[in-house]
N, C-alpha and C positions, 0 to 999 in steps of 0.2 A: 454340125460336124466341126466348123469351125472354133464353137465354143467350147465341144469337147478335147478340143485338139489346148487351147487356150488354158483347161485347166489341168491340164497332164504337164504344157510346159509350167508352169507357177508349182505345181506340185513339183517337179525336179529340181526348179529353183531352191525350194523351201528347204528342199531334204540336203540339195547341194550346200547350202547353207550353214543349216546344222552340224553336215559335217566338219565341216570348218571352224565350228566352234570350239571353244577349250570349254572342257566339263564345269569348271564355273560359269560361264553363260550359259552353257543350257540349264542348269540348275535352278539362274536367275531368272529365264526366260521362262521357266517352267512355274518358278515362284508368281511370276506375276498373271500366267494364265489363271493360275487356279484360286488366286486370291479374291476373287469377287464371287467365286464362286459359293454360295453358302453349303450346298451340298458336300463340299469336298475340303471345309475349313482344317478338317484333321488333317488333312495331307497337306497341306497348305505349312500349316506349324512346322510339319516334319521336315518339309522341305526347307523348309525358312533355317530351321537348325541345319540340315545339313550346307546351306550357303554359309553359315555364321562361321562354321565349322572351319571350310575353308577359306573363308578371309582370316582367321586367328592362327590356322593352321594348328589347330587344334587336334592331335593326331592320340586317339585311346589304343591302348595294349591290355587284351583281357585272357589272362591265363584260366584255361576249362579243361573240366577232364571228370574221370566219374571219381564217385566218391571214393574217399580214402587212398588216392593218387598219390598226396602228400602235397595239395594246392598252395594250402596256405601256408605250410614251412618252405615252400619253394618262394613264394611271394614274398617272403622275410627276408630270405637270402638275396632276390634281384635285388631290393631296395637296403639289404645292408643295416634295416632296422627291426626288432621284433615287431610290427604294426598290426598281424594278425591272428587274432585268439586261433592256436592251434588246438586239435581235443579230438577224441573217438567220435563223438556224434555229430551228425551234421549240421552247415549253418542254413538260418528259414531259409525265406523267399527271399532274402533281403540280398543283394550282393554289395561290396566295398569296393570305395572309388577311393585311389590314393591320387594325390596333386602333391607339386612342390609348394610348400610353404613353412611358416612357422608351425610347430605341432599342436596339432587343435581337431577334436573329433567334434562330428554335428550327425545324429541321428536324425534322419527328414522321414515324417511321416507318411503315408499314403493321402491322410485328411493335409497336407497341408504344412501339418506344424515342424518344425526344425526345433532340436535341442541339442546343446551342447554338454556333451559326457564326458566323464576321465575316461582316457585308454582301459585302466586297468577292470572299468565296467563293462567294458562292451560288450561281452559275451551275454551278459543279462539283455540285452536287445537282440542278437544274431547268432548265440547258440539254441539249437532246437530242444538242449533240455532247459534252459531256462524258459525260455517263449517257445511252446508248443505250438504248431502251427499257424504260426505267426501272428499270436496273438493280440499282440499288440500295433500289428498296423505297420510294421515298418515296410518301409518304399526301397531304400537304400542307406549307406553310410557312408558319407565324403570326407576323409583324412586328409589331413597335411602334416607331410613328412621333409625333413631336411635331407632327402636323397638328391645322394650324386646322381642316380638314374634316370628319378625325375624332372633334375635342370634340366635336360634336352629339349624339354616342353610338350610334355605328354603327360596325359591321364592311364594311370593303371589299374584294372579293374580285376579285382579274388570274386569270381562268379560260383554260386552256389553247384554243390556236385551234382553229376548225372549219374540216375541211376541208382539212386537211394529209394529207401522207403516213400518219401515224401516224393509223390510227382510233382507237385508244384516246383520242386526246387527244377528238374532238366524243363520244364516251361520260361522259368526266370531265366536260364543259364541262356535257352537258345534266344530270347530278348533282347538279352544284352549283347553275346552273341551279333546279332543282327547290327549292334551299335557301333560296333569295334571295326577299326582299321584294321589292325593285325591282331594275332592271336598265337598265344603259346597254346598248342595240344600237348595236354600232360598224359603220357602213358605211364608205367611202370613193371619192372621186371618178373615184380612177383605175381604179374597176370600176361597172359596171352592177351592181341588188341582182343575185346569179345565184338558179339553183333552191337549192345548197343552204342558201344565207343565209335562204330562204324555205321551206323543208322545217325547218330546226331552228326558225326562229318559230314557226311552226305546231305544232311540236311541243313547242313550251315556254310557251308564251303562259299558259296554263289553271295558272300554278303561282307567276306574279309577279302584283302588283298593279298596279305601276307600270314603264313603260316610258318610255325618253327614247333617243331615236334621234337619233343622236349621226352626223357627216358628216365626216370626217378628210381631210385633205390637202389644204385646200381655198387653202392659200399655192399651190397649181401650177395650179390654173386662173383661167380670167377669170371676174369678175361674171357676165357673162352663160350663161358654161358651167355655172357652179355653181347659178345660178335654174332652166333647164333640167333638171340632175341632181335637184335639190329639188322640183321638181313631179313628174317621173317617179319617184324616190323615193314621197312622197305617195300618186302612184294606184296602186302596187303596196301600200304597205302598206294603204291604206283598203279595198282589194278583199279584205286577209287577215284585218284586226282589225274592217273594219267602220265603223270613226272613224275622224278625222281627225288624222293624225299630227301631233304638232308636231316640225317639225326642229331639232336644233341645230347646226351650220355652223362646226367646230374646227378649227383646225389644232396639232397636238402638239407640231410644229418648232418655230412661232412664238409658240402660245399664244392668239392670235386665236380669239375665241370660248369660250375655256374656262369663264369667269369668268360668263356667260351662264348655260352647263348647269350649275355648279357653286351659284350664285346660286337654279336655277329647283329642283335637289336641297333644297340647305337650306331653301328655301321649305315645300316640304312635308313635311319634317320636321319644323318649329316647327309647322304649322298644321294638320297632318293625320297627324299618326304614326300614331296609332291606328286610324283607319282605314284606312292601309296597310298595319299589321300584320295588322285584323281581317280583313283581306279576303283577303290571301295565304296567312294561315295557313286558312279556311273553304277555299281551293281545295285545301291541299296535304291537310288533312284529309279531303277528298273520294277523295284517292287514296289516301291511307293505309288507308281503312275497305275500300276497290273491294281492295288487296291483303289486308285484313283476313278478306274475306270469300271470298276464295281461298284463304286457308290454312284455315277454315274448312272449305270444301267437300273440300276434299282432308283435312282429318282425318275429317270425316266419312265419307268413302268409301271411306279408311284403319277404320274401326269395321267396314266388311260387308265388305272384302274378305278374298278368299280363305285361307286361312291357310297353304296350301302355300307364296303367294305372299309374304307376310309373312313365311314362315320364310325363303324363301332371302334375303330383305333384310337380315333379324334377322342370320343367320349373316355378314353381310359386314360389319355394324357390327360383330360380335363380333369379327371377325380386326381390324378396325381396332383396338378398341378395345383387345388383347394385345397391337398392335404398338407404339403408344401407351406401354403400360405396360413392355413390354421398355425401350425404347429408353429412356424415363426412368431405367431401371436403369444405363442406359450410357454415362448422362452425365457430365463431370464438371466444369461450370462453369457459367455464363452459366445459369441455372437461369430466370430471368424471362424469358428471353427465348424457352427452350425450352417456358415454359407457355402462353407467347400464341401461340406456332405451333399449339401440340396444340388450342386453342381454335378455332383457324381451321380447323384439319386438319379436327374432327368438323362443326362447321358445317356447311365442303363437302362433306361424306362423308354428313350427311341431304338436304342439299339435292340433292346427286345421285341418291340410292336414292329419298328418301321427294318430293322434290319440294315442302316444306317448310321454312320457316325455322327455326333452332335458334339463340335469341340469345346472345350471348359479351361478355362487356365487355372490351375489352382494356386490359389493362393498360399506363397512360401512365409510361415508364420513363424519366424525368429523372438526366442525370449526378450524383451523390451519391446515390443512392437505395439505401439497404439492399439487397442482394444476401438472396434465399432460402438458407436452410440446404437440406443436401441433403433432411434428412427431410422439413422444411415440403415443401418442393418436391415430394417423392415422395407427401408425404401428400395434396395438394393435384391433383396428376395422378390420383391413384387416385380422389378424391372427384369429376373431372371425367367421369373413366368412368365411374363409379358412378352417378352421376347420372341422365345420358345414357339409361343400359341399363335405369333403371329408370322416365324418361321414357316410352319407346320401348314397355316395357311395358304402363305405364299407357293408354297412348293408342292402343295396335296391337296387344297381343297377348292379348286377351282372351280367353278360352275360354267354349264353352259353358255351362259353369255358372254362369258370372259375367253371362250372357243378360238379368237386370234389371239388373245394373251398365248394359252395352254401353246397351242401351235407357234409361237416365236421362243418361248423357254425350250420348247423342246429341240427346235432349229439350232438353240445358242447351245444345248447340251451335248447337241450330237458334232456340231463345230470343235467345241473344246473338247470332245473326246477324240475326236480325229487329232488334233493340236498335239496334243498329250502320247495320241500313242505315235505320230511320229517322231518324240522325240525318244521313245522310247526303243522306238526300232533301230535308231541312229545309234543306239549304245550298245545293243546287241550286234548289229552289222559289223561291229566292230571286235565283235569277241568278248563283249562282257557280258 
């Protein structure tokens, strides 16, 4: 009785604790539970960026909205620079990260590789009629532009449309989405909001702090059409957030209104950053620990399962892992670029059998970059199998003798997922 009484007080300490914490400590505290962790190394990265995040105060704005909105002629106009290929068809998967800097475009691959392109090419990488379905691999696009908008010290992200042909683009859009501090929602007059304008809000709300709903095309109607559209606007989003939306009323053609939403941005920049960062980053942490504690449950259930059933998994990473290792034999070039596939390769190859994350950093391959020798390169493949198989081991293929090992991992697993999810409750309790 005593001991139960013993761990109820420590438990209110714990949580009394947390409370008290500023959402950088528990981000940090959260960092360091899950970093020894090998089961939950993906969360762990995530986590770690979103601490980086706010110590640089690093604060992204990602203007979304369905296709044909007028995104990326809006996105010219906040930064007062043409920077975005405007056109009828949609752009891939790729979406564009503007930064303040000197002007300079870098195409970063999915594999890895970074290139540096003229502006006036871009559209050969991120329009969908030159690279059909993303042909070519791209990940993203990071510009640097001499915008007055960007000094404030923010990233601004043109995220591919929702609601096109192409699903993969509202897949990337809600990604990124997920990334973002605040967020312009682009409507526009020549549509009613429809379902799926309001099916992705709904489904991304719970990951931005800030919202500014943003009304395009508003040079084609009258006054009185667009006060109509703005209040009908209004009761559909008050019925989805709950509050009261504020609109703001742009036209991208003419510029009309821009200077409004871009004025009411920097406003809360100067005067509230931190509290935008504190608050987006508590919601995305929210979801980070919810997948945290799913790869949890799954290693743990991975500990008692079957071992028949294990062996026939084990045996399927093992062919991957020889063919891996062949085929580095039978390379004879581009060695970096062949080690960031075999990185991707294994990933999907647990996340497919074991239903599991398996973390990779890939390597960012900038033109002049020292090329691997072959050995480095072979050495470095063989240490990524090696690794892998001895992960694999660790965490799934435990035998019976090893029966107090099996039983202390899974003590340590069920530990840290208690750790984890009260910090998680502490963010909710609190309204996020």
């Amino acid at each position: 009785m005593f001991y139960n009484y013993g761990r109820r007080y420590l438990r209110f300490m714990l949580e009394k604790t947390l409370k008290s914490m500023s959402i950088y400590e528990r981000t940090a505290r959260l960092c360091r539970l899950l970093e020894k962790e090998e089961a939950v190394s993906g969360e762990y990265a995530r986590a770690e960026i979103l601490k980086k995040k706010l110590e640089r105060k690093d604060m992204t704005v990602a203007v979304i909205g369905q296709f044909k909105r007028g995104k990326s002629a809006l996105a010219n106009r906040i930064l007062d620079e043409a920077v975005m290929p405007v056109g009828i068809v949609p752009i891939t998967s790729a979406v564009t990260k503007v930064k303040a800097g000197e002007k300079r475009t870098e195409v970063h691959y999915e594999n890895g590789k970074v290139e540096e392109v003229a502006p006036e090419d871009l559209h050969f990488y991120i329009s969908e009629q030159e690279n059909k379905n993303n042909e070519l691999g791209i990940k993203e696009v990071v510009m640097h532009a001499p915008s007055k908008f960007l000094s404030e010290g923010l990233t601004f992200v043109d995220t591919p449309g929702v609601g096109s042909f192409h699903k993969n683009n509202t897949e990337v859009a809600y990604d990124n989405m997920k990334e973002s501090d605040a967020v312009i929602f682009l409507l526009s007059v020549d549509s009613p909001i429809n379902q799926i304008e309001i099916d992705f809000l709904k489904s991304t709300r719970d990951f931005a702090a800030k919202f500014y709903f943003a009304v395009n095309k508003i040079d084609s109607v009258s006054r009185e059409e667009l006060s109509v559209y703005l209040e009908y606007c209004k009761t559909v989003l008050g019925q989805i957030t709950g509050e009261t939306a504020e609109m703001f009323p742009v036209s991208a053609k003419t510029g009309e209104g821009v200077e409004e939403l871009k004025d009411a941005i920097i406003k809360d920049l100067r005067l509230k950053p931190q509290e935008i960062m504190e608050e987006s980053t508590a919601m995305k942490l929210v979801d980070l620990i919810d997948d945290a504690i799913e790869q949890l449950n799954f290693y743990w259930k991975a500990m008692n399962m079957e071992y028949g059933e294990l062996d026939v998994r084990f045996e399927e990473i093992e062919k991957t892992l020889d063919s891996i290792k062949k085929r580095a034999e039978d390379c004879a070039g581009g060695y970096n670029l062949f080690l960031n596939e075999f990185k991707r390769e294994l990933s999907a190859k647990v996340r497919g059998l074991f239903g599991m994350e398996y973390h990779y950093d890939i390597d960012l391959l900038k033109i002049g970059l020292t090329e691997l020798g072959r050995e480095e390169f072979l050495l470095r493949t063989e240490e990524l199998c090696d690794d892998l198989a001895k992960t694999l081991n660790r965490i799934l293929l435990y035998r019976e003798e090893n029966a107090y090992t099996v039983c202390r991992r899974i003590n340590a697993i069920n530990r840290l997922t208690r750790e984890i999810r009260r910090i998680r409750d502490s963010l909710r309790k609190e309204g996020r």
